[in-house]
PyMOL commands that place a pseudoatom at each C-alpha (Angstrom):
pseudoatom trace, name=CA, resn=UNK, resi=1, chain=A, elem=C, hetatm=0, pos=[124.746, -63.370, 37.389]
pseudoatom trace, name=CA, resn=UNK, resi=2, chain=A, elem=C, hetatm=0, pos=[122.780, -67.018, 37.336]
pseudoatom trace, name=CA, resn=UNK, resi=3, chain=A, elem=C, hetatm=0, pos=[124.947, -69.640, 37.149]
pseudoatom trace, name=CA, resn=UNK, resi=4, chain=A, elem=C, hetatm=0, pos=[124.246, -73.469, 37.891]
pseudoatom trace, name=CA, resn=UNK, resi=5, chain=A, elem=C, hetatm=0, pos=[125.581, -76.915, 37.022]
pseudoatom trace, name=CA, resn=UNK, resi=6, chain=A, elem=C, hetatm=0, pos=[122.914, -79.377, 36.117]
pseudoatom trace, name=CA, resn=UNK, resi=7, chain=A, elem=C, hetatm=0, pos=[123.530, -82.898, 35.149]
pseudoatom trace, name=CA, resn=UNK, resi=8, chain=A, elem=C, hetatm=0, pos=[124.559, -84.110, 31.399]
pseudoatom trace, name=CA, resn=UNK, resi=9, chain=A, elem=C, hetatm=0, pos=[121.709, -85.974, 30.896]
pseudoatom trace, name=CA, resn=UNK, resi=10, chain=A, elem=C, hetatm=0, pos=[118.925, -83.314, 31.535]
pseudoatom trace, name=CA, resn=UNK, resi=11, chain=A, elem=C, hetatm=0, pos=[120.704, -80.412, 28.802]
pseudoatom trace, name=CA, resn=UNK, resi=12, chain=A, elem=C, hetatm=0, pos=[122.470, -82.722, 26.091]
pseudoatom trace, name=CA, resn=UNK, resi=13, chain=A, elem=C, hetatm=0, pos=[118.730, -82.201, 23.722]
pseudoatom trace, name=CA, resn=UNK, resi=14, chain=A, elem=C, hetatm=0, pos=[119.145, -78.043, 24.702]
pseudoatom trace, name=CA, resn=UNK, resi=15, chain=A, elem=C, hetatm=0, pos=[123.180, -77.799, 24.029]
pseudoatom trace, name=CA, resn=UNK, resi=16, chain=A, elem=C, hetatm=0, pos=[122.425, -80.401, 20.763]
pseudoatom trace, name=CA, resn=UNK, resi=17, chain=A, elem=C, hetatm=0, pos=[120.195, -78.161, 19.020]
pseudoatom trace, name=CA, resn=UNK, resi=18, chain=A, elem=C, hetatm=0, pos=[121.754, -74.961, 20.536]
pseudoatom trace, name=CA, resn=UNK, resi=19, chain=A, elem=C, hetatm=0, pos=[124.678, -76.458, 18.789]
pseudoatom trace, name=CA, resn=UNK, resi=20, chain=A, elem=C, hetatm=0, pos=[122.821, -76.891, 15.619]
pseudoatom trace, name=CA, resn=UNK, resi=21, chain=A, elem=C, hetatm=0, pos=[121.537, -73.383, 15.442]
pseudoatom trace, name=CA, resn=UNK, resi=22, chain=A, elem=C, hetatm=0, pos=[124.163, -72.197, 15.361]
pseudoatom trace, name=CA, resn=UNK, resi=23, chain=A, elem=C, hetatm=0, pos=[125.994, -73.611, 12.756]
pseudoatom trace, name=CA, resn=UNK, resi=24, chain=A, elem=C, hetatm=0, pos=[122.956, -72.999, 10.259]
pseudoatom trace, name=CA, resn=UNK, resi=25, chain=A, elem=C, hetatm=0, pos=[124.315, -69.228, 11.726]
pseudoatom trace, name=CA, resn=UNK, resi=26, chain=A, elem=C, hetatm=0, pos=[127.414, -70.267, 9.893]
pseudoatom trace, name=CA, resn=UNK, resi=27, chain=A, elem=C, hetatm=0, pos=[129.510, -71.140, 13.195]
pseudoatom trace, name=CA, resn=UNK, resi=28, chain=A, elem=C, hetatm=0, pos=[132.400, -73.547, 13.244]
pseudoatom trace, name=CA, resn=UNK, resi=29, chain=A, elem=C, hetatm=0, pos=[134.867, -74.119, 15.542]
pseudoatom trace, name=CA, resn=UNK, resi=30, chain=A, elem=C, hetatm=0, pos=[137.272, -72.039, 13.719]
pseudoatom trace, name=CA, resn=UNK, resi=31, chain=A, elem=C, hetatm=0, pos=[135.111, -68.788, 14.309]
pseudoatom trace, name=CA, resn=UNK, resi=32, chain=A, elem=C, hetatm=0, pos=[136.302, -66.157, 15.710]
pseudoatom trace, name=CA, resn=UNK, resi=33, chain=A, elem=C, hetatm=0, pos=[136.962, -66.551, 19.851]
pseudoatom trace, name=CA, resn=UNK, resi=34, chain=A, elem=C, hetatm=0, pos=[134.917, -63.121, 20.571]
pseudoatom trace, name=CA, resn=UNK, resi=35, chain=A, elem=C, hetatm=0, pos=[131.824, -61.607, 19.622]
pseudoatom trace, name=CA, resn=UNK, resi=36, chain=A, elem=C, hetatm=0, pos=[129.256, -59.511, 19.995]
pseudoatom trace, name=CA, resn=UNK, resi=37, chain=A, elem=C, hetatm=0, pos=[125.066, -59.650, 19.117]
pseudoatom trace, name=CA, resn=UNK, resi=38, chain=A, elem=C, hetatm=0, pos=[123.200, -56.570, 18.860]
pseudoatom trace, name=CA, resn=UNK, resi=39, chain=A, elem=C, hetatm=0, pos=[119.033, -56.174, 18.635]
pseudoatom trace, name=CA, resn=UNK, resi=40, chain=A, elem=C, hetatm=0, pos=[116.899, -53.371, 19.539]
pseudoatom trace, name=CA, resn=UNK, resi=41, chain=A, elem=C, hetatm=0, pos=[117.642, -51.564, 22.135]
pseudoatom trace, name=CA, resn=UNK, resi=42, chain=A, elem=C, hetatm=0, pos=[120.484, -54.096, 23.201]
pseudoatom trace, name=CA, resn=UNK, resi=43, chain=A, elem=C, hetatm=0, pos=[124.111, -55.693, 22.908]
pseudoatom trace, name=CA, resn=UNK, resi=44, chain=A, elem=C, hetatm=0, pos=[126.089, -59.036, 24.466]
pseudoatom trace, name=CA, resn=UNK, resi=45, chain=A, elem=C, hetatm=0, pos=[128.842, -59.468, 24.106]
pseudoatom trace, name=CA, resn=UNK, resi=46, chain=A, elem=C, hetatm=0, pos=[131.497, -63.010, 24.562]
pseudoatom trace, name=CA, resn=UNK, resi=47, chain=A, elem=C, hetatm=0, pos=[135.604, -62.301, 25.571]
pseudoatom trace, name=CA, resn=UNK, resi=48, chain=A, elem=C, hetatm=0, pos=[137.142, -65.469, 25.514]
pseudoatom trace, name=CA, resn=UNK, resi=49, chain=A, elem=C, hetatm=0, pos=[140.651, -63.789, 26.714]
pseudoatom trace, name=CA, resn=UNK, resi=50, chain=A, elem=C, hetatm=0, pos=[138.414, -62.663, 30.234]
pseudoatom trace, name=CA, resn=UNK, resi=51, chain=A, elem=C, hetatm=0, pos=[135.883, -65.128, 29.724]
pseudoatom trace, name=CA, resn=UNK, resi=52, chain=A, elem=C, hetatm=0, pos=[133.094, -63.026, 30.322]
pseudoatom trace, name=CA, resn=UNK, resi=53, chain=A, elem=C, hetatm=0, pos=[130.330, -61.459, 29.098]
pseudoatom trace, name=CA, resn=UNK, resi=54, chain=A, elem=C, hetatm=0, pos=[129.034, -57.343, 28.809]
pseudoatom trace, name=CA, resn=UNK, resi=55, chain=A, elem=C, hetatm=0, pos=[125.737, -56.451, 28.548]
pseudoatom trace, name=CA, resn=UNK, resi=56, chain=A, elem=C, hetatm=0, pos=[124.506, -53.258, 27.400]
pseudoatom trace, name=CA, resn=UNK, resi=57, chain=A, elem=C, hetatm=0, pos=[120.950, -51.697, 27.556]
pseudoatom trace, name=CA, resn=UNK, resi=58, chain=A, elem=C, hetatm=0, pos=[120.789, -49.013, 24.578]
pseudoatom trace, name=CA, resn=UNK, resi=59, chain=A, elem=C, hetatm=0, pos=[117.326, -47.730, 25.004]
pseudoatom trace, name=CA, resn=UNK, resi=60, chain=A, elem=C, hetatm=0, pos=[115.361, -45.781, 27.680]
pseudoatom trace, name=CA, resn=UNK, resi=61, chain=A, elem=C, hetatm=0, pos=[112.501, -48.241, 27.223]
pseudoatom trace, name=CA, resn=UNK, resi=62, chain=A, elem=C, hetatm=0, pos=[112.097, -50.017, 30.538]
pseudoatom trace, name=CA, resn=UNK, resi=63, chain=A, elem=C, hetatm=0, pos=[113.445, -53.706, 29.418]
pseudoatom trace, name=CA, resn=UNK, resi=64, chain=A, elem=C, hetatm=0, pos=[116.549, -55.061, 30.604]
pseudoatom trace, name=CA, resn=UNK, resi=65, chain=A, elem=C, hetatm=0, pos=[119.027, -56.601, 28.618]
pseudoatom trace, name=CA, resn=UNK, resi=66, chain=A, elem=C, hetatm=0, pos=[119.984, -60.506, 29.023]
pseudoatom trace, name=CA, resn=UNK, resi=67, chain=A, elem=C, hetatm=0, pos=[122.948, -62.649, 27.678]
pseudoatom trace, name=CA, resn=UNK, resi=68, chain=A, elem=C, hetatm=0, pos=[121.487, -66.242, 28.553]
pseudoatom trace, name=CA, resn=UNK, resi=69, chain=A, elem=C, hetatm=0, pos=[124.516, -69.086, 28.023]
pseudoatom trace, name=CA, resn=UNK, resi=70, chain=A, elem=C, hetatm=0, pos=[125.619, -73.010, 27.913]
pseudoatom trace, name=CA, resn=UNK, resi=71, chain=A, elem=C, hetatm=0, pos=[129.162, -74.351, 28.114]
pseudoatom trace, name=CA, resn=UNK, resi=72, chain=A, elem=C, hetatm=0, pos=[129.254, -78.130, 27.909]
pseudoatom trace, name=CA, resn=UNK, resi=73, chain=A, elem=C, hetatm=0, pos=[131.825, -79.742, 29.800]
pseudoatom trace, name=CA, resn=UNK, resi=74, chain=A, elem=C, hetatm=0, pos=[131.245, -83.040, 29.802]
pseudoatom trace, name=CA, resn=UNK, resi=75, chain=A, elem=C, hetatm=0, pos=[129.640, -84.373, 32.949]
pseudoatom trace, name=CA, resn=UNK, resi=76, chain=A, elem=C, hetatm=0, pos=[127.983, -81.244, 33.984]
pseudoatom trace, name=CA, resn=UNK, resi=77, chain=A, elem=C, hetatm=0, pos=[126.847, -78.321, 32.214]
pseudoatom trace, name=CA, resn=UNK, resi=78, chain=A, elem=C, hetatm=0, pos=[127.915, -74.429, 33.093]
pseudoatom trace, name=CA, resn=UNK, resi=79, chain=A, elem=C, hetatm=0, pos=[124.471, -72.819, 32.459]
pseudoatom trace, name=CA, resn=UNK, resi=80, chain=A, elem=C, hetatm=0, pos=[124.022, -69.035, 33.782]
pseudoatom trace, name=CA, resn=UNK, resi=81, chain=A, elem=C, hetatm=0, pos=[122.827, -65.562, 32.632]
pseudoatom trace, name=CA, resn=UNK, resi=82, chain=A, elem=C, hetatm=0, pos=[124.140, -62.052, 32.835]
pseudoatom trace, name=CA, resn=UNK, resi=83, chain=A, elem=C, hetatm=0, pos=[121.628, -58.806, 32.814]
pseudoatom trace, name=CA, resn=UNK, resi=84, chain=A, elem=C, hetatm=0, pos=[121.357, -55.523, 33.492]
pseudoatom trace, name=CA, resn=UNK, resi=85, chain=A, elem=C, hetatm=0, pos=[119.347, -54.191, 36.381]
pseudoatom trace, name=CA, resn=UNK, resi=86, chain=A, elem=C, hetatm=0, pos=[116.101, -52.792, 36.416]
pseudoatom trace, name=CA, resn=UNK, resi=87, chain=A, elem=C, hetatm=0, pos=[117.449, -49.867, 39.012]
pseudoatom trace, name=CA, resn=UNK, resi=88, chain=A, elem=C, hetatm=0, pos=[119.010, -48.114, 35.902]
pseudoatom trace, name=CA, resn=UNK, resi=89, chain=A, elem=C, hetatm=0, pos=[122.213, -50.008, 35.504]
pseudoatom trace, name=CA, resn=UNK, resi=90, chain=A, elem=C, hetatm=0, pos=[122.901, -50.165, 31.940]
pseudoatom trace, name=CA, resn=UNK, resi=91, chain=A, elem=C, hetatm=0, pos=[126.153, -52.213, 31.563]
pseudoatom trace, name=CA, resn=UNK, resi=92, chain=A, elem=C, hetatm=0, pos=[126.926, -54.791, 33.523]
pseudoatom trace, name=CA, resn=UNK, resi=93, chain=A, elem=C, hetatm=0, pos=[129.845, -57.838, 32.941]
pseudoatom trace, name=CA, resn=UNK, resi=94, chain=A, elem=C, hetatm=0, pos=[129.796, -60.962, 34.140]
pseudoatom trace, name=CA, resn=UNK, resi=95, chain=A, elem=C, hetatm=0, pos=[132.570, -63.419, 34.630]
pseudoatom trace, name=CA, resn=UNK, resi=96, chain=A, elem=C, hetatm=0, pos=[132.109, -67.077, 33.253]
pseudoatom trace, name=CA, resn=UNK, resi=97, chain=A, elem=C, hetatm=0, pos=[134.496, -68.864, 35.937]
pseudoatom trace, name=CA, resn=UNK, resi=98, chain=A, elem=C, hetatm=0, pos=[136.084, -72.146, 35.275]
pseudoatom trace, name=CA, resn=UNK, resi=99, chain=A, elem=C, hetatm=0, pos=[135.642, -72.700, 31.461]
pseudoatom trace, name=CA, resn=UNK, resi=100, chain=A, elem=C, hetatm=0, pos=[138.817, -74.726, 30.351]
pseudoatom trace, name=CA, resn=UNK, resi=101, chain=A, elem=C, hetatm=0, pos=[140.291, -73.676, 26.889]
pseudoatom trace, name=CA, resn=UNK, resi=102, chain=A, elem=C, hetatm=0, pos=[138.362, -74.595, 23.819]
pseudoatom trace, name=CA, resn=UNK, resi=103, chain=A, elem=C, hetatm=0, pos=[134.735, -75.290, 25.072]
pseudoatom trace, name=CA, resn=UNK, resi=104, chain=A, elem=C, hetatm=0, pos=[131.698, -74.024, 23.328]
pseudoatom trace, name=CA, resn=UNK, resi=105, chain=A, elem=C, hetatm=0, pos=[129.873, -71.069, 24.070]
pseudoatom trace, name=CA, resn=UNK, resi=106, chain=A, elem=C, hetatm=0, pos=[126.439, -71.444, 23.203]
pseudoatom trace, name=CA, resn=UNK, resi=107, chain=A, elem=C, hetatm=0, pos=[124.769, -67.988, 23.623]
pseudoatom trace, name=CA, resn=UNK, resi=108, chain=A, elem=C, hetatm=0, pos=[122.014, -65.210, 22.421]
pseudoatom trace, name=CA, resn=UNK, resi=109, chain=A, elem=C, hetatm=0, pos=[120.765, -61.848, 24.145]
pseudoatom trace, name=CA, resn=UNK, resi=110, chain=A, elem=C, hetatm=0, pos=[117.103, -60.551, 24.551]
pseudoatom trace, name=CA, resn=UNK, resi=111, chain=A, elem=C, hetatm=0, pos=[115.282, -57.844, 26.125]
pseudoatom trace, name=CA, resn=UNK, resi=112, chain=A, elem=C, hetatm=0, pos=[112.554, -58.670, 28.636]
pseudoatom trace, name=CA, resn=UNK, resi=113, chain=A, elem=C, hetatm=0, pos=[109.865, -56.193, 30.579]
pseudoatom trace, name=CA, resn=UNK, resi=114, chain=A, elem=C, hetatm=0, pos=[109.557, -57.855, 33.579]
pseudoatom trace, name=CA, resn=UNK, resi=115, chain=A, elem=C, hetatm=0, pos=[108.704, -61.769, 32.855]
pseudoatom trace, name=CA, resn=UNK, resi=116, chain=A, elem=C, hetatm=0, pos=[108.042, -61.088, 29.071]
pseudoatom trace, name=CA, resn=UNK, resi=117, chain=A, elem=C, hetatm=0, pos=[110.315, -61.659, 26.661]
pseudoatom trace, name=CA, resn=UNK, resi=118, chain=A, elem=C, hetatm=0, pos=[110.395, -58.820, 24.341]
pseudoatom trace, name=CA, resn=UNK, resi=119, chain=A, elem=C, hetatm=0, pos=[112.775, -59.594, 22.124]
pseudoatom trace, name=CA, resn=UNK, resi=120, chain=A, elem=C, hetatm=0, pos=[115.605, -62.891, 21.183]
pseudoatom trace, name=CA, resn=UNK, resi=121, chain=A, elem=C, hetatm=0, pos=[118.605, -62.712, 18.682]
pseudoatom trace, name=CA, resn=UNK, resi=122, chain=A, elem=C, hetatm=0, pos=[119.970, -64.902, 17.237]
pseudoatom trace, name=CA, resn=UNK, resi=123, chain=A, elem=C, hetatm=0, pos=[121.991, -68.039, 18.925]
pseudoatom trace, name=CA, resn=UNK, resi=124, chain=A, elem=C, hetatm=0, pos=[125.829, -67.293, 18.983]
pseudoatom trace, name=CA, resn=UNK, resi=125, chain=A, elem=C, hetatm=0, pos=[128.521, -69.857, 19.162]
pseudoatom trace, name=CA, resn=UNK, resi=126, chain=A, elem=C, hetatm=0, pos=[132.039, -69.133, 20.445]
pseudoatom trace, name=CA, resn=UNK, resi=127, chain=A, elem=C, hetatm=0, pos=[135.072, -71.021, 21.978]
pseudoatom trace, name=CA, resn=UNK, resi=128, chain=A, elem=C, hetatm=0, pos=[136.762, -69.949, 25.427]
for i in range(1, 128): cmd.bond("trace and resi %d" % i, "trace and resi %d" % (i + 1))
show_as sticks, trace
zoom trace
């Protein structure tokens, strides 16, 4: 797992429209706390009671599986990524550490070979 904290200023146009997205998804802060994405060949999905996230790769097609995610907290940004491995591990979780209660969860799996993106879904939106 990825994780870095980069300064307000350089992700508030990123988190804005990540923001956006997902409320033409039909988000709102009253969503549901968990939840899952699935596309082809692949699942994420967001636990607010462990604050983490599980990837799953469901196909034998050579792509891993990535949950890619933004938590806004103000001054700086929690910004990281959970995958699978390319040595045949097909589940992985990832902890999100630090995330005080009620922040949003901006999030969206995809499949990659390699460098190339294969595949996006949809941006997610949940609270921790």
């Amino acid at each position: 797992m990825a994780v870095s904290k980069t300064t307000r200023a350089r992700t508030v146009a990123l988190t804005t429209s990540l923001l956006l997205a997902g409320g033409m998804y039909g988000a709102t802060s009253a969503q549901a706390l968990d939840g899952c994405s699935t596309i082809s060949g692949a699942s994420g999905c967001w636990s607010s009671s462990r604050d983490a996230f599980t990837v799953r790769d469901t196909a034998v097609d050579g792509a891993t599986v990535r949950v890619e995610y933004r938590v806004d907290l103000g001054t700086e940004d929690v910004v990281g990524r959970c995958a699978t491995r390319a040595d045949g591990v097909v589940t992985q979780t990832c902890a999100v550490n630090g995330l005080p209660e009620g922040k949003a969860v901006v999030w969206s799996v995809s499949t990659w070979k390699g460098s190339v993106l294969v595949q996006r879904g949809p941006t997610q939106y949940h609270t921790s």
